[in-house]
C-alpha positions in Angstrom: 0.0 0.0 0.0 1.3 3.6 -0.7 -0.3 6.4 0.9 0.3 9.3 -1.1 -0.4 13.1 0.2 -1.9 15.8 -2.4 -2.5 18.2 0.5 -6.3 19.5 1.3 -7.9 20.8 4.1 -6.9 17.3 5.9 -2.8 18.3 6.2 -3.5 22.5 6.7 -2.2 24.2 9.5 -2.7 28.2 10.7 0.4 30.8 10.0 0.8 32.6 12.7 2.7 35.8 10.7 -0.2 35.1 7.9 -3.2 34.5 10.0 -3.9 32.0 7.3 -4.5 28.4 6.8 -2.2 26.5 4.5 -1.4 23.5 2.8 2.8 23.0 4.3 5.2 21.0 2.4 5.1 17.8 4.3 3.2 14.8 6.0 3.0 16.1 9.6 -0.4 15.5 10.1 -0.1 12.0 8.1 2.8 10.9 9.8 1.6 11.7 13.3 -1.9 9.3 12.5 0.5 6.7 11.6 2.9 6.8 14.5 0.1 4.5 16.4 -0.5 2.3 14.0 1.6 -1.2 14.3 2.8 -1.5 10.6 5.3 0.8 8.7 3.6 2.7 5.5 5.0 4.1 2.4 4.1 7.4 2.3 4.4 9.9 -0.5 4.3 13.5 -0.7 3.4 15.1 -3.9 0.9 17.6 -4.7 0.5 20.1 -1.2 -2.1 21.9 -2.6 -5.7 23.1 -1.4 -8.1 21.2 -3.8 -9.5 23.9 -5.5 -6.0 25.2 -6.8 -5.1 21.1 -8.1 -5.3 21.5 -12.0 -5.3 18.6 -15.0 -1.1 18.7 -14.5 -1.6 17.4 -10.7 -3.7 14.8 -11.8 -1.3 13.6 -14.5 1.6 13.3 -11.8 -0.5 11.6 -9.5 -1.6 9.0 -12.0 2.2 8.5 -13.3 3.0 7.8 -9.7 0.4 5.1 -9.4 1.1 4.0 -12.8 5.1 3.3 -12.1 4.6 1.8 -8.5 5.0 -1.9 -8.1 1.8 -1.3 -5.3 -1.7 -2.2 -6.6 -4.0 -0.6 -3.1 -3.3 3.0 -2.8 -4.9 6.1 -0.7 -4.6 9.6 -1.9 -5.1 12.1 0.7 -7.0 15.0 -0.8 -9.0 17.8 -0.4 -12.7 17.2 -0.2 -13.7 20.1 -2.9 -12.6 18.2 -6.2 -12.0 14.9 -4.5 -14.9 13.7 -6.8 -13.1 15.2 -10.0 -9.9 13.4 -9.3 -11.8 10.3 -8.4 -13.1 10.6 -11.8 -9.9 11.2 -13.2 -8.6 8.1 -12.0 -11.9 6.4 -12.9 -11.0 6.4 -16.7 -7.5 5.2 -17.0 -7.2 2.6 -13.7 -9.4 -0.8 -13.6 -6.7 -2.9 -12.2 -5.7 -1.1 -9.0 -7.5 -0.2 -5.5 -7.5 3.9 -4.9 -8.9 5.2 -2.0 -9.5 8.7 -1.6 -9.7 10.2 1.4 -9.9 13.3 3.6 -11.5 16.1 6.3 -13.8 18.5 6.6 -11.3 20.4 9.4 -7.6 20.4 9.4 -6.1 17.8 11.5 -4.3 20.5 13.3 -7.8 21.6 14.4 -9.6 18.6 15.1 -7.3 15.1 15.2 -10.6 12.9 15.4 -12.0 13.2 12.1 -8.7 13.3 10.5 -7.4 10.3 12.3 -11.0 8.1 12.3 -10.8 9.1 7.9 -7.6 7.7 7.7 -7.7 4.8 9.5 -10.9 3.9 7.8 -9.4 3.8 4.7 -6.7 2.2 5.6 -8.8 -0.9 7.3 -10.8 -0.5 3.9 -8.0 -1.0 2.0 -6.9 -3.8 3.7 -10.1 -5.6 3.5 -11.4 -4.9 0.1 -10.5 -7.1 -2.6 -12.1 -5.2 -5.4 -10.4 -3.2 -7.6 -11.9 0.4 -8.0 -11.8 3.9 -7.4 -13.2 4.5 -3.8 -13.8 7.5 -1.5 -13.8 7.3 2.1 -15.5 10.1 4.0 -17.8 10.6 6.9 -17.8 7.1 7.8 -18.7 5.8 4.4 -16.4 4.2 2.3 -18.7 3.7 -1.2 -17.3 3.9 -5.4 -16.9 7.2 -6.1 -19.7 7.9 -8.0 -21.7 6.4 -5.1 -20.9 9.5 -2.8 -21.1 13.2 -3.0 -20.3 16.3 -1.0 -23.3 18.0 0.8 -22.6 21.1 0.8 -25.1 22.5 2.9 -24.6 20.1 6.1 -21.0 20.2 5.7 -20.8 16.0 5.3 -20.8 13.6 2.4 -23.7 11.4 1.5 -24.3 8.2 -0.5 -26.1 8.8 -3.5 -27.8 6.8 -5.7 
């Protein structure tokens, strides 16, 4: 399994000189979720970037990464804004590999729980599933992508039908 990080609301953390939150250039939050867990992960950072600013060029180096690794189960951390356009993305070129997308409505700097309980879902997800497919794990739901949608009202995903 590689875990790769694209950034999103689930890795942002508050500038104090700024008084803004931003997407920083590593796996902090990632990193500190995983220091519990009883295996060792491969974790990759590539993208850092807020959801809404990820553009057809992120895409393409996220699916050359999948493409060349040797892994076949993989979780992208992403921002929950276009989670569904990457998801989509992925849909049309992979039917031979697991992808689970995941991340949070609050930074895990702000609130470790939902972080943390997103991840680890995923992850157990991953390790159970033997289907092939593009997934997306959020607000205790792990469905197909197309089988889950941001509510942007209530501030949650839902399954869909």
């Amino acid at each position: 399994m590689l875990i790769l990080n694209s950034g999103g609301t689930f890795n942002k953390r508050y500038n104090e000189i700024s008084g803004e939150l931003e997407v920083p250039f590593d796996n902090l939050a990632i990193d500190t979720i995983l220091k519990n867990y009883n295996d060792n992960f491969n974790i990759a950072g590539v993208v850092y970037k807020d959801s809404l600013e990820m553009d057809i060029n992120d895409r393409k180096m996220l699916t050359n990464i999948i493409m060349e690794s040797e892994e076949d189960t993989f979780i992208v951390v992403h921002g929950t804004d276009t989670m569904d356009e990457t998801a989509e993305f992925f849909d049309a070129i992979f039917d031979d590999r697991k992808i689970i997308l995941v991340g949070a409505m609050k930074p895990f700097e702000i609130d470790k729980i939902e972080s943390s309980f997103n991840l680890g879902m995923a992850i157990g997800f991953a390790n159970s599933q033997n289907d092939d497919g593009i997934y997306i794990c959020m607000s205790g739901f792990v469905q197909p992508w197309d089988k889950i949608k941001k509510n942007r009202v209530i501030g949650k995903f839902e399954v869909v039908e």
